[in-house]
N, C-alpha and C positions, 0 to 999 in steps of 0.2 A: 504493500500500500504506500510507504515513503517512497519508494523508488516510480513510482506512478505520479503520485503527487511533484517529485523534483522533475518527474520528465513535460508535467503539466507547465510547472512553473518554468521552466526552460524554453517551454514553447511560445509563454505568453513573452519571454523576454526578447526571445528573435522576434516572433512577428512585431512588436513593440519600433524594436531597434529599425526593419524595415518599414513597416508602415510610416513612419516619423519620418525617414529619409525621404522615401518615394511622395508625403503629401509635402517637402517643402519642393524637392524637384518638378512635382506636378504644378502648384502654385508658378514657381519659376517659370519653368516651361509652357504655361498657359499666358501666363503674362505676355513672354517672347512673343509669343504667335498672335496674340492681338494686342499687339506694339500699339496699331494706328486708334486703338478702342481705347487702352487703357491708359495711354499716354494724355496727358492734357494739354501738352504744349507740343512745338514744332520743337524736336533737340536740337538743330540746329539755327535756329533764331535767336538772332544776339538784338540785345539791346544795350545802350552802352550809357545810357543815361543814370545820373546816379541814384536816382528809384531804385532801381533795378537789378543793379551790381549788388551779390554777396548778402542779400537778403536773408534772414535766418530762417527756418524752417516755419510756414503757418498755415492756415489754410486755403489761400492761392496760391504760393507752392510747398507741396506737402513735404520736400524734402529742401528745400532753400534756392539760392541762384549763386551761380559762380561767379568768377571775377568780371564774364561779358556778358552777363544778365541770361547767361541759359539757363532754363529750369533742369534742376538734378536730377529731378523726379523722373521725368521725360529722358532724361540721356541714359536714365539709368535700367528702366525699363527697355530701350534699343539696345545699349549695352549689351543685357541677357542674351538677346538673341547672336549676339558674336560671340561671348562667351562661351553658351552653352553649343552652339555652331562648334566654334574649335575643337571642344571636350568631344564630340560626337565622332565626328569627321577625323582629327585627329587620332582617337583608338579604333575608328575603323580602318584607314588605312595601317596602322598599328598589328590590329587583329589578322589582317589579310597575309602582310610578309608574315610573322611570328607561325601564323598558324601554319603558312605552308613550307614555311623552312624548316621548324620543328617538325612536324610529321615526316616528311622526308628526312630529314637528318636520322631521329628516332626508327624510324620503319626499314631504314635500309642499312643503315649504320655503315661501318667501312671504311673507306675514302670519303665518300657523299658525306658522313658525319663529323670528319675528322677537318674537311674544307669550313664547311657549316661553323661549327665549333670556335674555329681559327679565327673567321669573321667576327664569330661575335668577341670573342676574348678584345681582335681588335678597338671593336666598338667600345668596348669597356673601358677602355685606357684610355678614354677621353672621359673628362666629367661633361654629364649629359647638357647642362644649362648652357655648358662654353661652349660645347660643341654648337648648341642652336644657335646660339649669339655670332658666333663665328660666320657660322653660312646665311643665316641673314643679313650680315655686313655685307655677304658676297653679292647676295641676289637678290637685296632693297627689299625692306618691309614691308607687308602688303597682308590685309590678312589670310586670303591663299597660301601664299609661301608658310606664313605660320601653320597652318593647318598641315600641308605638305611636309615642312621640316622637322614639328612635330611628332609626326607619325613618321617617317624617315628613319629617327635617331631611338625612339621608345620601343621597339621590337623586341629586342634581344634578351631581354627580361621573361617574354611572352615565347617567346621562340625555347629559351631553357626549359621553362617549366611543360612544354608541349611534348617537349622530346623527352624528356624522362618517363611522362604518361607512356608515349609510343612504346619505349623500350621496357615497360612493365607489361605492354597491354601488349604488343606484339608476341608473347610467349603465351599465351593465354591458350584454351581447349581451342575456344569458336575461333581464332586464328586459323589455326591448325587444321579446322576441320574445314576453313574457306578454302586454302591452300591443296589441300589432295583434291577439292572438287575443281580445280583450275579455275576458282575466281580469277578475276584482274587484281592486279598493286592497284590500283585504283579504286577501285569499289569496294575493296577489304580496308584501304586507306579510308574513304568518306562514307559509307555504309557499314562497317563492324568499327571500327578502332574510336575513330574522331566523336562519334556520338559518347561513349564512355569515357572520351578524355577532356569532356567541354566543363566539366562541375567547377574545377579552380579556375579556369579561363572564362569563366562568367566572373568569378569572385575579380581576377584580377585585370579584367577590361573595367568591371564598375569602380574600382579602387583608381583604376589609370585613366578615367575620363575625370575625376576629383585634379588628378594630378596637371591631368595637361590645362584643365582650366588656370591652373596656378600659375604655370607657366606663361601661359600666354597673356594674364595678368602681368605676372614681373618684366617680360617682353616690351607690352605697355606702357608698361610706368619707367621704364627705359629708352623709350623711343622706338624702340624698334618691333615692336608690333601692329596692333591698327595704328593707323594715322591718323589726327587730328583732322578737318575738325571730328569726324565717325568717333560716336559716341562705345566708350570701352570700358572697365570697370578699372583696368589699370589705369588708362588715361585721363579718365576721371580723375584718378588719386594720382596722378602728378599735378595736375591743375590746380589739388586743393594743397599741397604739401606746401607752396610758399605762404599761404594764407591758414594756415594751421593753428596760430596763439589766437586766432578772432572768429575764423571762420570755421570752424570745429567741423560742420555738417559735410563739408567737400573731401573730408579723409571716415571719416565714422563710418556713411551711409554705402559707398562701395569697398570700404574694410568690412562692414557686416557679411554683406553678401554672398563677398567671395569665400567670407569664412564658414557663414550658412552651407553652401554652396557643397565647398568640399566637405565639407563636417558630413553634409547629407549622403553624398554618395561613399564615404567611408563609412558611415550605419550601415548602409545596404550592403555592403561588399562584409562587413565584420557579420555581418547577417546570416548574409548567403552560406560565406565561408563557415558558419557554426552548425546551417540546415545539410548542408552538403559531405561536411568534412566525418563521417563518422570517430573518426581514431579523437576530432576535437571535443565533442558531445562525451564520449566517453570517459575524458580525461579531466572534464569540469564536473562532474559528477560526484 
């Protein structure tokens, strides 16, 4: 009966942990999509009159006016929609190389895994931030290339953990018993193996869409992600960092978000990873 009761109380904690994450992502996420509904002002309408400038948070605008009289509210709201754009885009391109270099690597091992392998160790020996900053110096900030170089340089993280699945799952009976009926490497690849090895690669694309939003945040607030005037959660928060002693609302309001933000999809992935992971469930017990 205790052991019933802790597996109750276990379950109300993960569904807890995800539902919390997935209603603030949804909230975000719906916002994004009806940018032109929920926004109240134009984000990019300046007004430069001293009304207008740096205004503090009230009820014409909900979240205050920066130094050229745009409403926060409004930039913050389009924002999202590049934000979470990048976080998306970015681990799908991400999920695409990882998955199929890992499977391959893992399912054939050999040379193939030993080449594979080599690359990634390379990729490693760069720290990942520098790395993006670097090749975006190359080939001008834009937020494409963000998305693109994002997902480019975040692979090989996803590509490990893929290949280890293969090389546990590839020995397996149902392998074995695709193999004497002359399936293809191919259909034993994305029909028997891949479906049983997607549980932590769900955990760790919701954990890496957290991450790339970060990124492309710190991007931002660097210069070199979206560009001005394209309203961004990071470019936001450069805009407000010289008016910070007075204007409090222009670093808070996109410091919350981005932290909501990731906080939520790191719930869903500590989630996931607790519903998924047997050996985890077992060992918090």
């Amino acid at each position: 009966m205790k052991a019933v009761n802790r597996g109750i109380g276990k379950l109300k904690k993960i569904n807890f942990q995800i539902i919390l994450g997935s209603l603030v992502i949804a909230v975000m996420s719906l916002a994004a999509v009806m940018a032109p509904i929920v926004a109240t002002y134009d984000p990019l309408e300046v007004d430069l009159s001293a009304d207008a400038r740096l205004q503090a948070p009230s009820m014409k605008h909900f979240f205050g006016t920066d130094n050229l009289g745009r409403d926060v509210f409004s930039r913050m709201v389009y924002g999202a929609r590049i934000s979470l754009s990048v976080g998306f885009i970015a681990v799908a391109i991400s999920l695409f190389i990882g998955l199929a270099l890992g499977a391959i690597s893992g399912y054939y091992g050999g040379w193939i895994d030993s080449v594979i392998m080599r690359i990634v160790e390379v990729m490693y020996c760069f720290p990942t931030f520098f790395l993006i900053m670097m090749v975006i110096t190359f080939i001008g900030p834009s937020i494409v290339n963000v998305m693109v170089v994002i997902g480019f340089t975040s692979w090989p993280g996803l590509c490990r953990l893929v290949r280890a699945e293969f090389l546990t799952l590839r020995e397996r009976d149902f392998v074995s018993s695709a193999k004497v009926q002359r399936v293809s490497d191919a259909r034993i690849i994305f029909r028997h193996i891949l479906p049983n090895a997607m549980s932590p690669v769900y955990v760790s694309a919701t954990l890496s869409v957290g991450g790339a939003i970060l990124v492309e945040s710190a991007l931002s607030f660097l210069g070199l992600g979206v560009q001005i005037p394209e309203p961004s959660w990071g470019n936001i928060l450069t805009a407000g960092k010289s008016y910070i002693d007075y204007a409090w609302w222009l670093t808070l309001f996109p410091g919350l978000a981005i932290l909501f933000t990731v906080l939520s999809f790191n719930l869903i992935g500590e989630g996931l990873r607790d519903m998924l992971d047997p050996k985890i469930s077992r060992d918090r017990r």
